[in-house]
C-alpha positions as CSV (number, residue, x, y, z in Angstrom):
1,X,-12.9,24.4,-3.3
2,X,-16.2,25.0,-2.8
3,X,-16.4,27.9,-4.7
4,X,-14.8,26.0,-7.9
5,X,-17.4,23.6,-7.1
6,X,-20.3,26.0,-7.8
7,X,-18.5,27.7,-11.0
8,X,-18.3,24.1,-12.6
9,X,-21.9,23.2,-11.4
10,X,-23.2,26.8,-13.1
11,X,-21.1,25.3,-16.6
12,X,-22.6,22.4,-16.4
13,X,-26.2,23.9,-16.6
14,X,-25.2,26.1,-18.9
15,X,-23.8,23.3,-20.8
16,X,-27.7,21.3,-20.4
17,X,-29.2,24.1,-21.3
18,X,-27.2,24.4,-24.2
19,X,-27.1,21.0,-25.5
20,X,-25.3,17.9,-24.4
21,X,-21.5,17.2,-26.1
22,X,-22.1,14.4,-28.5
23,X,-20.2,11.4,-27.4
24,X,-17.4,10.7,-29.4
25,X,-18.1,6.8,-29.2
26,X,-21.2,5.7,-28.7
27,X,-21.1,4.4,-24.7
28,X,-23.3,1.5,-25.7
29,X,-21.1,-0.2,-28.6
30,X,-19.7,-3.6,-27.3
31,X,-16.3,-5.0,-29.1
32,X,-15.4,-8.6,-28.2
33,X,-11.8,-8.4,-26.7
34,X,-9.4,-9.4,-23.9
35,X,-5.5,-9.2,-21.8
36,X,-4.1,-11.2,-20.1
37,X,-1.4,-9.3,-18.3
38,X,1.7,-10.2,-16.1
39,X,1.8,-8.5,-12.5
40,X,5.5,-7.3,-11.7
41,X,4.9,-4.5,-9.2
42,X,6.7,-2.4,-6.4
43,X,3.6,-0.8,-4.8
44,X,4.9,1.8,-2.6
45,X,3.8,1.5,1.0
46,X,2.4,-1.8,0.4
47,X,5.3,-3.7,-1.0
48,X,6.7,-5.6,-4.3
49,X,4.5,-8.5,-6.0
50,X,4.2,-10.3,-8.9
51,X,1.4,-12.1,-10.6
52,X,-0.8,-12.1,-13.5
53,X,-4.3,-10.3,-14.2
54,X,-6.9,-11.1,-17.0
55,X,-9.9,-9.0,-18.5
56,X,-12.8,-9.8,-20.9
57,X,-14.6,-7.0,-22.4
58,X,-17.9,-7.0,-23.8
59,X,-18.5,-10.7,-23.6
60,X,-21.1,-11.8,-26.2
61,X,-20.8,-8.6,-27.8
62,X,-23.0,-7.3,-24.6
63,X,-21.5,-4.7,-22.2
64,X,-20.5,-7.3,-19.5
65,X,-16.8,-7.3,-18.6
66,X,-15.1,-9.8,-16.5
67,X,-11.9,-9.3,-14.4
68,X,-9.4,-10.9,-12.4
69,X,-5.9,-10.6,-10.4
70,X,-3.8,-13.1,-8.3
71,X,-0.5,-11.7,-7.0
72,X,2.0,-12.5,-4.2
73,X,5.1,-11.5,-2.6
74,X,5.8,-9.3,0.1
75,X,1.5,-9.0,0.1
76,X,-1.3,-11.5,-1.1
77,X,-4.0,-10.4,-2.9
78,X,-6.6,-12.2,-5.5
79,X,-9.9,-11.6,-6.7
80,X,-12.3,-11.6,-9.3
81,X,-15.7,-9.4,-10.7
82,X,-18.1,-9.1,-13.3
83,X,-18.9,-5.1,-14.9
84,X,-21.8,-3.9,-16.5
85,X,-24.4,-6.4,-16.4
86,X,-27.7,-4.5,-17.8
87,X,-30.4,-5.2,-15.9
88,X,-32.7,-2.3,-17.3
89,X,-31.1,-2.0,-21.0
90,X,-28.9,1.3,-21.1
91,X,-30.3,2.2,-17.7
92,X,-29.3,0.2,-14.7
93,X,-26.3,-1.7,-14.4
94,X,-25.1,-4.4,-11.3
95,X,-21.2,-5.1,-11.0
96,X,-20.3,-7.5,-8.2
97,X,-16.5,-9.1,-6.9
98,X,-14.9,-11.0,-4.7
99,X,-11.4,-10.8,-2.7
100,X,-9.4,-11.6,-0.1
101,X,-5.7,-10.6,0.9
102,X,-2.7,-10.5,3.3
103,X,-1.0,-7.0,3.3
104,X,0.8,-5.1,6.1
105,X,0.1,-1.8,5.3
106,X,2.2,0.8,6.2
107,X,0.3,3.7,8.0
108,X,2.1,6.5,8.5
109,X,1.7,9.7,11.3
110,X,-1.0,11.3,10.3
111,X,-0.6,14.9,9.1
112,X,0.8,16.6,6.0
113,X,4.1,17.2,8.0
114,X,4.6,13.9,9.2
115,X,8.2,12.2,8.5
116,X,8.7,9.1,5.8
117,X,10.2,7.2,8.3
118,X,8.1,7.3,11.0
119,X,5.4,4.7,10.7
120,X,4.3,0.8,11.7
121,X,2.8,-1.3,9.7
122,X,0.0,-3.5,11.1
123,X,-0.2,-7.0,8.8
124,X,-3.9,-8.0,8.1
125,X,-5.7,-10.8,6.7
126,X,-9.5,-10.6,5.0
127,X,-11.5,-11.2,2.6
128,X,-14.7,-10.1,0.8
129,X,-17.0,-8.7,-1.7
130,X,-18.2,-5.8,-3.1
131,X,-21.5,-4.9,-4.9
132,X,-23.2,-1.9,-7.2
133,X,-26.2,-0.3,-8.7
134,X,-26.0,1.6,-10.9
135,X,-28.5,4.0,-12.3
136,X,-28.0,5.7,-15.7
137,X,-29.6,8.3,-18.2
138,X,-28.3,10.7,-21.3
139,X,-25.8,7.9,-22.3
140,X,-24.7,8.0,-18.7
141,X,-24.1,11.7,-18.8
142,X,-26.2,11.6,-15.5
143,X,-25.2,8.4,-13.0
144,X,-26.1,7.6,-9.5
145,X,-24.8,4.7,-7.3
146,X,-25.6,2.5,-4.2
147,X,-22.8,0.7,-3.5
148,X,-21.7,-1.6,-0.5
149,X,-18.6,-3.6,0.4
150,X,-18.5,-6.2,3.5
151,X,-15.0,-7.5,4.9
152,X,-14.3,-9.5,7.6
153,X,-10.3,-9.1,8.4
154,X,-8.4,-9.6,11.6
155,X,-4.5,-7.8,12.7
156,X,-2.0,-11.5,12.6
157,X,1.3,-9.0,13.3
158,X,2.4,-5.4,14.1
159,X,6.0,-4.4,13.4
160,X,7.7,-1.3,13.8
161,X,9.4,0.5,10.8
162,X,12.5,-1.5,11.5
163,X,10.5,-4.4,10.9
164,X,10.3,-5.7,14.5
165,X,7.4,-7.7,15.2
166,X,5.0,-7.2,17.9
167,X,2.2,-9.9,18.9
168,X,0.3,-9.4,22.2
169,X,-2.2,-7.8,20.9
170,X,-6.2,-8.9,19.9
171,X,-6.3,-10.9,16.9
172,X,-10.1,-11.7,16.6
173,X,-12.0,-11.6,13.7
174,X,-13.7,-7.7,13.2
175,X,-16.1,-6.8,10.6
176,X,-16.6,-4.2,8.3
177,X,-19.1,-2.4,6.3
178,X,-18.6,-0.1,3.8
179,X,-21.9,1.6,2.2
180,X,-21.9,4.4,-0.5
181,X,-23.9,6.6,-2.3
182,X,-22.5,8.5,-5.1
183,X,-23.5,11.0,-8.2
184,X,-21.9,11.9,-11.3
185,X,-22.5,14.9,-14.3
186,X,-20.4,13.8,-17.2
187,X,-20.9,16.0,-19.6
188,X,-18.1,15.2,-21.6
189,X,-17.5,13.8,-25.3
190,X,-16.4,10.2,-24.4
191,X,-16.8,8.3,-21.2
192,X,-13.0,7.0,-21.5
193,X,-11.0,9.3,-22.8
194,X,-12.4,12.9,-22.9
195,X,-11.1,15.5,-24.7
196,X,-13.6,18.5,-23.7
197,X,-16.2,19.0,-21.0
198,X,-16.7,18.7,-17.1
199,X,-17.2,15.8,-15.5
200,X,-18.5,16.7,-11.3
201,X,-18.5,13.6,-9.2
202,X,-19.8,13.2,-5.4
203,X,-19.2,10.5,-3.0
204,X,-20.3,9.7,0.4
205,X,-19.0,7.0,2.3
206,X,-20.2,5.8,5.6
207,X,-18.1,3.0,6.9
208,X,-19.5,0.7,9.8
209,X,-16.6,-1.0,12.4
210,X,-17.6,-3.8,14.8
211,X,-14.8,-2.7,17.0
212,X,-16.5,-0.3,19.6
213,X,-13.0,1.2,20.0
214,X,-13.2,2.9,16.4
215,X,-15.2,5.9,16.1
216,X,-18.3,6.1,13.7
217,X,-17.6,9.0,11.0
218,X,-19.1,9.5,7.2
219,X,-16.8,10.6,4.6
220,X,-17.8,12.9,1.8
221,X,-15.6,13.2,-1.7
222,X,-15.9,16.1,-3.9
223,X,-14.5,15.7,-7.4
224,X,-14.3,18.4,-10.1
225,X,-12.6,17.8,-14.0
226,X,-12.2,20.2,-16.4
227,X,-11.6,19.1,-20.2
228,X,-10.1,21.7,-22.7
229,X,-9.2,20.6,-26.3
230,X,-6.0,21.3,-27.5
231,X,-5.3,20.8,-31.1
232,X,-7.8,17.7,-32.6
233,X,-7.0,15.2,-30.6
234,X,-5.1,16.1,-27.3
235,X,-6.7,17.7,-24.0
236,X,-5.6,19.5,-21.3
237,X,-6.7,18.5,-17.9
238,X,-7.5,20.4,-14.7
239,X,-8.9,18.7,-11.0
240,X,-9.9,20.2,-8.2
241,X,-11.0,17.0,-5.2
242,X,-11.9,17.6,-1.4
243,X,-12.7,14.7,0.9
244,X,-13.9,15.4,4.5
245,X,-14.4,13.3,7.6
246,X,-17.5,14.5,9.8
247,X,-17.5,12.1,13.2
248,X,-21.0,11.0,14.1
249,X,-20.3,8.8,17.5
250,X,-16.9,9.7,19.0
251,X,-15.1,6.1,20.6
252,X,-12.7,6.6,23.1
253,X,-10.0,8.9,23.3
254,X,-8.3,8.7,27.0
255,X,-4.6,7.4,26.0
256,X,-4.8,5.2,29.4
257,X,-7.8,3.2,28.4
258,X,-6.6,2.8,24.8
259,X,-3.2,1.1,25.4
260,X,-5.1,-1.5,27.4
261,X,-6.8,-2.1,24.6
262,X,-4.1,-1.6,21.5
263,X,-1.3,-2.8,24.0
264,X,1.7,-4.3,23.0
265,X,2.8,-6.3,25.9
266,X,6.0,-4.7,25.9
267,X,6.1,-4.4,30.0
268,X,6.6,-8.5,29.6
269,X,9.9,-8.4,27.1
270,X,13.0,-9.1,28.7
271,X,15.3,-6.7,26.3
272,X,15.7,-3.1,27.8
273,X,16.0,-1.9,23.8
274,X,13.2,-3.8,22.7
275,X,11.4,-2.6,25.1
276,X,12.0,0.8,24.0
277,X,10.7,0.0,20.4
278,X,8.0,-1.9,21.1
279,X,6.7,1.4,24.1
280,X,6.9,3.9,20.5
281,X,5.2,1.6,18.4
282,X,2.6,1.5,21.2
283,X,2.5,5.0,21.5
284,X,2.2,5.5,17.7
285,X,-0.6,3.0,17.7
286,X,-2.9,5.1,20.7
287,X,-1.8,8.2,19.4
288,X,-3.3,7.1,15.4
289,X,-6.6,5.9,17.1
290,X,-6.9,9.1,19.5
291,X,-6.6,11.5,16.3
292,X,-9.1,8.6,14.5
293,X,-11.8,8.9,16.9
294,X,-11.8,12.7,17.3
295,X,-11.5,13.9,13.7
296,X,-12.2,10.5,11.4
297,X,-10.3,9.3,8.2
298,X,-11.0,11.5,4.8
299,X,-9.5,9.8,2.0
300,X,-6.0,9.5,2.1
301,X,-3.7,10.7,-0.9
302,X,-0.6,9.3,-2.4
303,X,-0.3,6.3,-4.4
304,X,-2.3,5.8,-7.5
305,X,-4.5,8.4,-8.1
306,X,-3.4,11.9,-6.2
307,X,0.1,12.6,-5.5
308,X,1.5,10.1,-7.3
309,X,5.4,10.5,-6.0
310,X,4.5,9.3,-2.4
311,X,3.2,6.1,-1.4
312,X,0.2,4.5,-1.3
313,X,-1.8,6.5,2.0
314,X,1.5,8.5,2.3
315,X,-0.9,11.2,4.2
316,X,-4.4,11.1,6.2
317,X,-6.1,13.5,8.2
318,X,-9.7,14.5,8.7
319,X,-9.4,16.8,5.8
320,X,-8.0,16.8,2.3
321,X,-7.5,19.2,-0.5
322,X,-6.2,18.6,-3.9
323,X,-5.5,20.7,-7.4
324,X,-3.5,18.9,-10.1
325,X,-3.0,19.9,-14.2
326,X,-2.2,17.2,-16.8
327,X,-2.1,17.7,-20.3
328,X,-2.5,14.8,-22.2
329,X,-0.9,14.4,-26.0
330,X,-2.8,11.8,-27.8
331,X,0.3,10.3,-30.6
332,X,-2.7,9.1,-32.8
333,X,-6.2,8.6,-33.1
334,X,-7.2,5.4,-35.0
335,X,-9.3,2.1,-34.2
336,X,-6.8,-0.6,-34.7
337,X,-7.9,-4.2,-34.4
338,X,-5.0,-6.3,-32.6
339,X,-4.3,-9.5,-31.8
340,X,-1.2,-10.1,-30.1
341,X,-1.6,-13.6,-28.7
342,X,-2.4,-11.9,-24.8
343,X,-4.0,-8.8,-26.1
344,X,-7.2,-8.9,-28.5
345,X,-9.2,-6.0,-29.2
346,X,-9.5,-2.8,-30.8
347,X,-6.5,-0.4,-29.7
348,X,-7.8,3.3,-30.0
349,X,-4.3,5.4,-29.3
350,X,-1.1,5.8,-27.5
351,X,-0.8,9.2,-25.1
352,X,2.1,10.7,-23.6
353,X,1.5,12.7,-20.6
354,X,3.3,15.9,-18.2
355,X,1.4,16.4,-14.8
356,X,1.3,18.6,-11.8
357,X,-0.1,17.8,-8.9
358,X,-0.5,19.5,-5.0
359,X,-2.4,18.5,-2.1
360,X,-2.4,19.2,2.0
361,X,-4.3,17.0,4.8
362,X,-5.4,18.4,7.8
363,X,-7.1,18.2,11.0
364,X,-9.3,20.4,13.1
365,X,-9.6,24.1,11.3
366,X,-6.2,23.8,9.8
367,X,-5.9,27.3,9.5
368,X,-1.8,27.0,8.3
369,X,-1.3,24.0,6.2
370,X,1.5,22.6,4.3
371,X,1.5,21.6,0.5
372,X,3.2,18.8,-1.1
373,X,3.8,18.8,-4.9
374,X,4.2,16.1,-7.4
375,X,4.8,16.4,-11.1
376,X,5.9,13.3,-14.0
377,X,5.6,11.7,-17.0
378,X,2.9,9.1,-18.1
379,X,1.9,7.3,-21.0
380,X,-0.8,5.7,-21.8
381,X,-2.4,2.6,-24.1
382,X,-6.2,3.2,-24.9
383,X,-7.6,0.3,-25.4
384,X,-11.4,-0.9,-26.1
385,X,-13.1,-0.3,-22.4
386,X,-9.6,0.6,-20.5
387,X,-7.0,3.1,-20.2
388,X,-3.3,1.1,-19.3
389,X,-1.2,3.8,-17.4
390,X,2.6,4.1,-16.3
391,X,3.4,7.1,-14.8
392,X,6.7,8.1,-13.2
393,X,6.6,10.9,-10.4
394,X,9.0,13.3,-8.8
395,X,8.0,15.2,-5.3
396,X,9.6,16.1,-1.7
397,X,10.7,12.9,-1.0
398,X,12.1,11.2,-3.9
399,X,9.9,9.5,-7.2
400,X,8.5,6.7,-8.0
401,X,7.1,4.5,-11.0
402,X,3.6,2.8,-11.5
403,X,1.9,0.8,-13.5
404,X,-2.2,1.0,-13.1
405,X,-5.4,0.8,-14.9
406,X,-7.5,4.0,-15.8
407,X,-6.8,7.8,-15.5
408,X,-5.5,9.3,-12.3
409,X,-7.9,11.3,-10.2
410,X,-10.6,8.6,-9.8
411,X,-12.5,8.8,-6.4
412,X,-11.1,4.7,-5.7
413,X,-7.6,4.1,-5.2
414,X,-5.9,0.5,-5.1
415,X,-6.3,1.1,-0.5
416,X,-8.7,4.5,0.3
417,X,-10.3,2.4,3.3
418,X,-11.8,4.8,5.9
419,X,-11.4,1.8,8.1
């Protein structure tokens, strides 16, 4: 990885010294338009909602967009943000939301070798916000990012994978801090859709816990994107992405001391078999927070963004590596005006889409690691200032459907906490 790293890095000089790609579109031309969207989801790993979503794009005929999402079902979540407010013209930007939510989340065994069916799934309330600063130059070729996200959330339930429910346990309010700073080279022809170019994106994230039980660790994301034209208007596609967890204060890791502290109280039910379940959900419990507080969190994959035929956080480690192909077949390429009631705007073109995807997660050296594939189908609506994606995706265990906004292989997926 690192060595692709540097060979895209060297293109990219290359590439300034030669002369920027022209943008296709120009990044600073704002067209009034909105959707308003129904929300009809099964989110694997998080559960099936419904709901309805609404964005306004270039409001004024400025670059400000405006978001927002309320959904319920088997999780609740809601929120709302502004995009793109210019406060230095074409050079720094602010976004800012808000949200809250109620989601038991199913966390797996960590590991790329760990089983489907082996997991608990701790239920957690919080809520929000999230802020970013964004500096920008070369019609945002070059970018640069402070961005920070506080949360205050609290565990209400633990089940088991059977859905038991487990409730001795501390349910006091912790807080969260989430600070990043991040870099982008796009040296691509269009910001939304690119068809040729390399786009290099780093990330470091250095998440702060209240709970002295939780180690303190940094995160760094490594993103790399190849663009190759094919034929006028289509593109074929090529990632390479590594995230690593480097621990900087190590929390406790003596399985005795932990279960006193992520305990279940199972000693006190009166059931012989549930006391069973409720001593391996225990035990799943110390032995996540053990591996936590020796090697950290890296991004997880799965879900919407890399290996998109396992759930959402299907696998975590310390360590991540990823390489994934997509070649993207644009059906048109026009600037249609629409208005269609929910949707109003300016619809650029329809894509289809065949992918191929593998990753592995590790901890410690990881010197023999396991792969996991996924390949699918997509297609795509480009519309003014957003990509609308379903993809459908086949792997070891089975496929699944999604519905999302924006490209895969983004460095934010709908739940990457390092928390």
């Amino acid at each position: 990885m690192k060595s692709l790293f540097l060979f895209l890095f060297f293109l990219c000089l290359a590439q300034a010294a030669l002369g920027f790609f022209d943008r296709r579109k120009d990044p600073f031309a704002y067209r009034w338009g909105y959707y308003i969207y129904p929300i009809v989801q099964d989110v694997p790993g998080l559960g099936q909602v419904s709901g309805v979503g609404m964005n306004l794009v270039d409001i004024g005929n400025t670059d400000l967009d405006f978001g927002g999402f309320n959904v319920s079902g088997e999780f609740r979540a809601r929120g709302g943000y502004f995009l793109n407010q210019h406060l230095i013209p074409h050079h720094l930007v602010v976004d800012w939301g808000a949200f809250d939510y109620s989601v038991a989340t199913t966390l797996y065994d960590r590991g790329i070798d760990s089983s489907k069916d082996q997991f608990f799934l701790p239920e957690v309330q919080g809520k929000g916000w999230q802020g970013q600063l964004t500096f920008m130059f070369l019609d945002r070729q070059i970018e640069g990012f402070q961005r920070v996200r506080q949360e205050t959330y609290k565990v209400i339930q633990v089940y088991d994978q059977d859905g038991r429910p487990f409730t001795n346990f501390d349910n006091g309010d912790l807080d969260f801090k989430n600070k990043e700073l991040g870099f982008k080279l796009d040296f691509t022809d269009d910001r939304l859709d690119p068809r040729q170019g390399i786009r290099l994106e780093w990330l470091q994230k250095t998440p702060e816990n209240s709970d002295p039980w939780i180690s303190d660790f940094v995160v760094l994301d490594q993103n790399a994107t190849l663009y190759l034209p094919l034929g006028e208007y289509s593109t074929w596609t090529f990632n390479g992405y590594r995230s690593q967890a480097r621990v900087t204060r190590q929390a406790e890791t003596d399985p005795t001391k932990l279960k006193t502290v992520l305990g279940l109280g199972c000693a006190a039910l009166q059931d012989a078999l549930s006391r069973i379940y409720c001593r391996a959900t225990q035990d799943k419990r110390v032995a996540e927070r053990i591996a936590l507080n020796n090697y950290g969190r890296a991004t997880p994959m799965g879900g919407t963004q890399r290996l998109r035929a396992f759930p959402n956080a299907r696998f975590a480690a310390g360590n991540d590596e990823f390489y994934g192909t997509e070649l993207r077949y644009n059906l048109n390429e026009e600037s249609t005006p629409i208005n269609w009631g929910l949707i109003k705007g300016v619809r650029n073109n329809f894509q289809l889409a065949l992918f191929y995807e593998r990753g592995t997660v590790w901890d410690g050296n990881g010197n023999e690691r396991l792969w996991r594939h996924s390949y699918g189908v997509g297609f795509r609506l480009i519309f003014e200032g957003v990509t609308l994606r379903a993809d459908w995706a086949k792997g070891e265990e089975g496929g699944q459907s999604q519905i999302f906004i924006d490209y895969p292989w983004g460095l934010f997926a709908i739940d990457n906490s390092t928390r």
